[in-house]
C-alpha positions in Angstrom: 123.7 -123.8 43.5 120.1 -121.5 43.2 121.3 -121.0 39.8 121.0 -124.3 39.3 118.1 -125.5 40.9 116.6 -122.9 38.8 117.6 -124.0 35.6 116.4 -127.4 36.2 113.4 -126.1 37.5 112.5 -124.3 34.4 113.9 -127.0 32.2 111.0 -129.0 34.0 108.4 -126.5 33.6 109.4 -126.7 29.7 109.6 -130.3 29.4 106.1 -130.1 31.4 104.3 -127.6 28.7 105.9 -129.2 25.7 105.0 -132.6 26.9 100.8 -131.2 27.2 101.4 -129.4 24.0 102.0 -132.6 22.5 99.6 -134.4 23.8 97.0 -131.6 22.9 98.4 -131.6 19.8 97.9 -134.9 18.8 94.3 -134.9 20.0 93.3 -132.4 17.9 95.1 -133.7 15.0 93.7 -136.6 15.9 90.1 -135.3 16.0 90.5 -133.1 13.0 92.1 -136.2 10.9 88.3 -138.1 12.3 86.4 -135.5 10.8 87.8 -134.7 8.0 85.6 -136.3 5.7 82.7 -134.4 7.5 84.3 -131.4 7.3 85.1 -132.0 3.2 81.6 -133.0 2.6 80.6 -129.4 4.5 82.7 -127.4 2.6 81.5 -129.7 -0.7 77.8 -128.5 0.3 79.0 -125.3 1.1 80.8 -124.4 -2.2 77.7 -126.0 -4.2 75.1 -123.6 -2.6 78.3 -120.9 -3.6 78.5 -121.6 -6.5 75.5 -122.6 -8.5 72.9 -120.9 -7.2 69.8 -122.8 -7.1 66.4 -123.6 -5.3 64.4 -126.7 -6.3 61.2 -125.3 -4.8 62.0 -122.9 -8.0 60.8 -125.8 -9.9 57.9 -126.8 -7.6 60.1 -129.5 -5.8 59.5 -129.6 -2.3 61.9 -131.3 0.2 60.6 -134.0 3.2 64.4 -134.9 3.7 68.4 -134.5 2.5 71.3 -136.7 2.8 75.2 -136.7 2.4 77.4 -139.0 2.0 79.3 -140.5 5.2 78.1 -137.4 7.5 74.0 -137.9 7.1 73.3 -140.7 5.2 70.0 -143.0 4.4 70.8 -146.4 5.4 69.0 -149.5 4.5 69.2 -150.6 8.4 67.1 -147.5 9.3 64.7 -146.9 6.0 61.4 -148.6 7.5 58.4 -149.1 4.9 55.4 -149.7 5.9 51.9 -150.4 3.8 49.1 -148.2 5.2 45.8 -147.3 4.1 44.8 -144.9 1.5 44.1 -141.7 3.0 40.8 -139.5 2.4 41.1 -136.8 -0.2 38.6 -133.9 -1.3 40.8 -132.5 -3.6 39.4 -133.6 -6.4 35.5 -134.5 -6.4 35.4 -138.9 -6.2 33.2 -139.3 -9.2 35.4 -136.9 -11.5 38.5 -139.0 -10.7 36.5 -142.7 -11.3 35.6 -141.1 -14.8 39.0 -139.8 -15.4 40.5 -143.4 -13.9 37.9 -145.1 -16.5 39.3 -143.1 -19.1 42.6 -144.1 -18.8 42.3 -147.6 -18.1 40.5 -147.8 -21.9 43.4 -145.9 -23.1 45.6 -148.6 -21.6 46.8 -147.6 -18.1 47.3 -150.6 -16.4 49.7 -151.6 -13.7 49.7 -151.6 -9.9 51.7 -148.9 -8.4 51.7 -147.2 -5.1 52.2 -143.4 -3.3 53.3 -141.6 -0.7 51.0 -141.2 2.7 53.4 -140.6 6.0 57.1 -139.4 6.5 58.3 -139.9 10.1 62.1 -139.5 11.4 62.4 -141.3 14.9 65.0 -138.8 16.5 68.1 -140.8 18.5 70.7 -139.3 19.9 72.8 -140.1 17.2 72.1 -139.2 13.2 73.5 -142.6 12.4 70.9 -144.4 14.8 67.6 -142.1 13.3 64.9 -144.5 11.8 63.3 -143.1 8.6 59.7 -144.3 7.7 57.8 -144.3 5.0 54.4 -144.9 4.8 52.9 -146.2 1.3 49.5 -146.7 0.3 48.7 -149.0 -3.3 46.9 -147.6 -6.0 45.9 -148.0 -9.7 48.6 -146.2 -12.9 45.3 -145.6 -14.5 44.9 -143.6 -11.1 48.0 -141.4 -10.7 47.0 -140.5 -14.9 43.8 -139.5 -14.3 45.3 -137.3 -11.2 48.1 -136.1 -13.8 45.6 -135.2 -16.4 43.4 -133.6 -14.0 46.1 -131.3 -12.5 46.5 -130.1 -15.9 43.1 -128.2 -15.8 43.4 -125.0 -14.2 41.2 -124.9 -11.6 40.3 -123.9 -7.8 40.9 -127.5 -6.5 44.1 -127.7 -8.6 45.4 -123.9 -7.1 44.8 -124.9 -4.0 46.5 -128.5 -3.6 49.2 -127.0 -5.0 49.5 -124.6 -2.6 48.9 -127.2 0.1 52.1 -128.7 -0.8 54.2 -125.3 -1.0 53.2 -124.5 2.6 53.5 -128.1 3.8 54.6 -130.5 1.9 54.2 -133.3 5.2 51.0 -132.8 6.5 49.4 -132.9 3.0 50.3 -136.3 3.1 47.3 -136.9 5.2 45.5 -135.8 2.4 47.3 -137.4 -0.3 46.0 -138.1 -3.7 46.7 -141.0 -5.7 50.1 -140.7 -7.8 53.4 -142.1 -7.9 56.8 -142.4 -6.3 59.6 -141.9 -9.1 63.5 -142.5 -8.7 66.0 -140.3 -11.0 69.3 -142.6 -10.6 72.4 -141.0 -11.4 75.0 -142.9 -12.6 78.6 -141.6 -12.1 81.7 -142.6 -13.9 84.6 -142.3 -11.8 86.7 -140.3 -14.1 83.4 -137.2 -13.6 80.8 -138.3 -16.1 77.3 -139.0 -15.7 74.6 -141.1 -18.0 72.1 -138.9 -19.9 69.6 -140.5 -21.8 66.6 -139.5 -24.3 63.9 -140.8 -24.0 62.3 -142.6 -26.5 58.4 -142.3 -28.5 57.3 -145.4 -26.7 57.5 -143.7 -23.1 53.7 -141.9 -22.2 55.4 -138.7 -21.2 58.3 -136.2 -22.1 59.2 -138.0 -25.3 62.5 -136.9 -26.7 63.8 -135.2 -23.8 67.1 -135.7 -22.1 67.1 -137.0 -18.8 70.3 -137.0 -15.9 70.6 -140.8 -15.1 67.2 -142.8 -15.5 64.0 -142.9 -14.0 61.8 -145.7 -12.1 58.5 -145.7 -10.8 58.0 -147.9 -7.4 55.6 -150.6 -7.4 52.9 -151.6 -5.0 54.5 -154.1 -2.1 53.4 -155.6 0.8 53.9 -155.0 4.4 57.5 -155.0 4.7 60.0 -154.7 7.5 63.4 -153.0 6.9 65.2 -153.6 3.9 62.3 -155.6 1.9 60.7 -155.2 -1.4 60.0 -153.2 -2.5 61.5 -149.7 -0.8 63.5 -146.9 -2.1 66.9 -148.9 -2.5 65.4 -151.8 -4.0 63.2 -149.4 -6.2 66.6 -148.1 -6.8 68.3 -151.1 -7.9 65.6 -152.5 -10.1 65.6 -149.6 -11.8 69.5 -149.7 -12.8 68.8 -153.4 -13.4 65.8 -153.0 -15.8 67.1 -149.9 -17.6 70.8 -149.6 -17.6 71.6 -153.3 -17.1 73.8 -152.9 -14.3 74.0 -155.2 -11.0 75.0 -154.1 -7.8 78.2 -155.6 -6.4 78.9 -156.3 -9.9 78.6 -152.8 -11.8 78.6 -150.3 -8.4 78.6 -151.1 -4.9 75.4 -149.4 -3.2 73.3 -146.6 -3.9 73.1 -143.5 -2.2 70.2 -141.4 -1.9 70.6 -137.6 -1.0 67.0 -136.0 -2.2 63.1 -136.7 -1.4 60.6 -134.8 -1.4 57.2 -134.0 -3.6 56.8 -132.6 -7.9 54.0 -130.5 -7.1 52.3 -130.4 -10.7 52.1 -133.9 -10.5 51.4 -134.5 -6.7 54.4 -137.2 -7.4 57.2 -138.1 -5.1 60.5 -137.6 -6.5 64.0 -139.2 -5.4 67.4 -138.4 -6.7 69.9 -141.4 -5.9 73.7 -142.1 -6.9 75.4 -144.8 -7.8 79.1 -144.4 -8.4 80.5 -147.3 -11.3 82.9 -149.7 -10.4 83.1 -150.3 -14.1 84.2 -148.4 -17.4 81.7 -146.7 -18.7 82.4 -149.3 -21.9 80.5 -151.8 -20.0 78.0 -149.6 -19.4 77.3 -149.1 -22.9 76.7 -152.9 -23.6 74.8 -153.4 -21.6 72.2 -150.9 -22.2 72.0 -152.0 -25.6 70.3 -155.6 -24.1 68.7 -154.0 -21.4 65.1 -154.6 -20.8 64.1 -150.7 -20.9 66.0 -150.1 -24.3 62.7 -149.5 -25.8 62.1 -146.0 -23.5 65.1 -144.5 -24.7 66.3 -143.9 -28.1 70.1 -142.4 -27.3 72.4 -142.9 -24.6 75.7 -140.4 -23.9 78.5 -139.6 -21.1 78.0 -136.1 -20.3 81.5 -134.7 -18.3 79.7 -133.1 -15.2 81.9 -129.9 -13.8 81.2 -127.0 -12.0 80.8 -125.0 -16.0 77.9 -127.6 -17.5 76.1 -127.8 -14.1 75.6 -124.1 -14.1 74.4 -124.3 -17.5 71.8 -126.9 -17.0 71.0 -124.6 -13.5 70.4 -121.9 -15.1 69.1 -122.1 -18.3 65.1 -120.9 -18.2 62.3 -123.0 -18.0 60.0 -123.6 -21.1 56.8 -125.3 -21.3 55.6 -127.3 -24.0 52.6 -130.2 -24.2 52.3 -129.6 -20.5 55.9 -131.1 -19.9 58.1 -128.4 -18.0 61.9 -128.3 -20.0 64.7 -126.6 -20.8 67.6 -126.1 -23.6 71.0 -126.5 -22.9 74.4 -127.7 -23.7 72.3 -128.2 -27.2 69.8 -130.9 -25.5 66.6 -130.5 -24.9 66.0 -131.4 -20.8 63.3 -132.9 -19.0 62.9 -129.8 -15.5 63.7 -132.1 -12.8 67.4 -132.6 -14.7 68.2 -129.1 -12.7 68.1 -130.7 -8.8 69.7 -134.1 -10.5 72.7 -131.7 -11.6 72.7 -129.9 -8.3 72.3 -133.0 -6.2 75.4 -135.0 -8.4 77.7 -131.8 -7.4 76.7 -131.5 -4.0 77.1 -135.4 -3.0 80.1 -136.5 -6.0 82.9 -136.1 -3.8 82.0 -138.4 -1.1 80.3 -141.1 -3.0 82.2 -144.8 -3.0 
């Protein structure tokens, strides 16, 4: 009778620990099956730093933020843009830069743009609830010229804003000078290519050069809450509009931005967004043929992105010629900033949608 009591006591006990083992079981598969596309987005970052091994402040470009797809993304529910005054700036003597801005205005500079002046993240408990605000301040093109032609000149003032921006690249937004804040979109086909394009003898700078995606420069808006014009999605969108021809909803469903920060030679804010096609690439090619920004570039090509012609355009060494930083490879000629566009497309392709 003991015997038996026994037995069914231990037949409990197993019933008992299978039962929790189950049930522990299923909560972790449960959890893991949650955060899997977390954890496939870390080992995607992971395996990019791994493999292609590279450092944008290599380049002069110095990060204010990073984002990844579906784990630490930019929303447009929690960009805020705001329109704030023009900061005071003694880099460059006041009277030097009105003659410079003169210049450039004769030569035919016109157009109202706007730059950089405040980064702010308001920290929640959650990443998905953190606000990220921008503060913009308007300006003249013939401005952020005359600051690009005056940052050619070796100098003092030149050295030492520069190195302003390598030590801190926030707080010298306090002190920012006039410039511009430039998008490089990155269009992906869904089959692993991306859009390169050359641009053209009509564009002011970096004329026959290859580019990853296109570029846009942001114009000057007014106070604007969340989600208005003009801000780094719309900035984003216009861009794909003006020079690719594409329409969100229609051509891609959002963009995703994973890289801001500041082009130090330039004192210019740079962006690297996404957009993933919903649409052969066929389309694609229509359309840029009627697209209002034809005129800028001169040839248009898929380019298959792997881990192989990433690390080529990584790693290939910088040249410099008529001021424009570049590089050869995969027998293109490269505008410099294509290295963080590769990197960034490899680090964020697997989880864009």
């Amino acid at each position: 009778m003991c015997g038996h009591a026994s037995e069914g006591a231990y037949l409990t006990v197993e019933l008992l620990i299978g039962f929790i083992l189950g049930i522990g079981g299923g909560l972790i598969t449960n959890s893991l099956w949650e955060r899997r596309t977390t954890m496939f987005q870390f080992i995607s970052t992971r395996r990019t730093e791994r493999l292609l091994h590279y450092d944008p402040e290599d380049d002069e470009l110095y990060a204010l933020n990073r984002w990844s797809p579906k784990t630490r993304e930019l929303t447009r529910d929690h960009l805020v843009t705001i329109r704030t005054e023009r900061p005071s700036q003694s880099w460059f003597d006041d009277d030097t830069l009105a003659a410079e801005t003169n210049v450039q205005l004769r030569a035919g500079m016109h157009g109202h743009i706007c730059y950089l002046t405040g980064v702010e993240i308001d920290h929640r408990e959650a990443i998905e609830n953190m606000d990220f605000t921008v503060g913009l301040a308007a300006c003249e093109y013939a401005e952020q010229a005359a600051v690009m032609h005056l940052m050619r000149r070796s100098g003092p003032n030149v050295q030492a804003v520069r190195a302003a921006i390598q030590s801190d690249p926030k707080a010298y937004l306090s002190t920012a000078c006039p410039a511009s804040v430039v998008a490089n979109i990155v269009v992906h086909s869904r089959d692993g290519k991306v859009l390169v394009v050359r641009r053209s003898k009509a564009v002011d700078t970096a004329r026959n050069i290859w580019t990853l995606g296109v570029y846009e420069t942001m114009r000057v808006s007014q106070d604007a809450p969340r989600g208005s014009v003009e801000n780094f999605f719309s900035l984003c969108e216009r861009g794909l509009r003006e020079e690719v021809g594409l329409d969100m909803t229609v051509h891609y469903r959002d963009v995703f931005i994973s890289w801001f920060g500041l082009y130090a030679p330039l004192l210019r804010t740079h962006l690297v967004a996404h957009v993933l096609l919903t649409c052969p690439t066929s389309d694609v090619d229509v359309r840029l043929e009627s697209s209002e920004g034809v005129q800028e570039a001169d040839a248009f090509d898929w380019l298959s992105l792997d881990w192989k012609s990433a690390s080529h355009l990584i790693s290939s060494p910088r040249e410099k010629i008529s001021h424009v930083p570049q590089f050869s490879a995969l027998n293109r000629r490269w505008l410099e900033q294509t290295r963080l566009a590769a990197y960034e497309s490899m680090r964020v392709r697997p989880g864009l949608r």
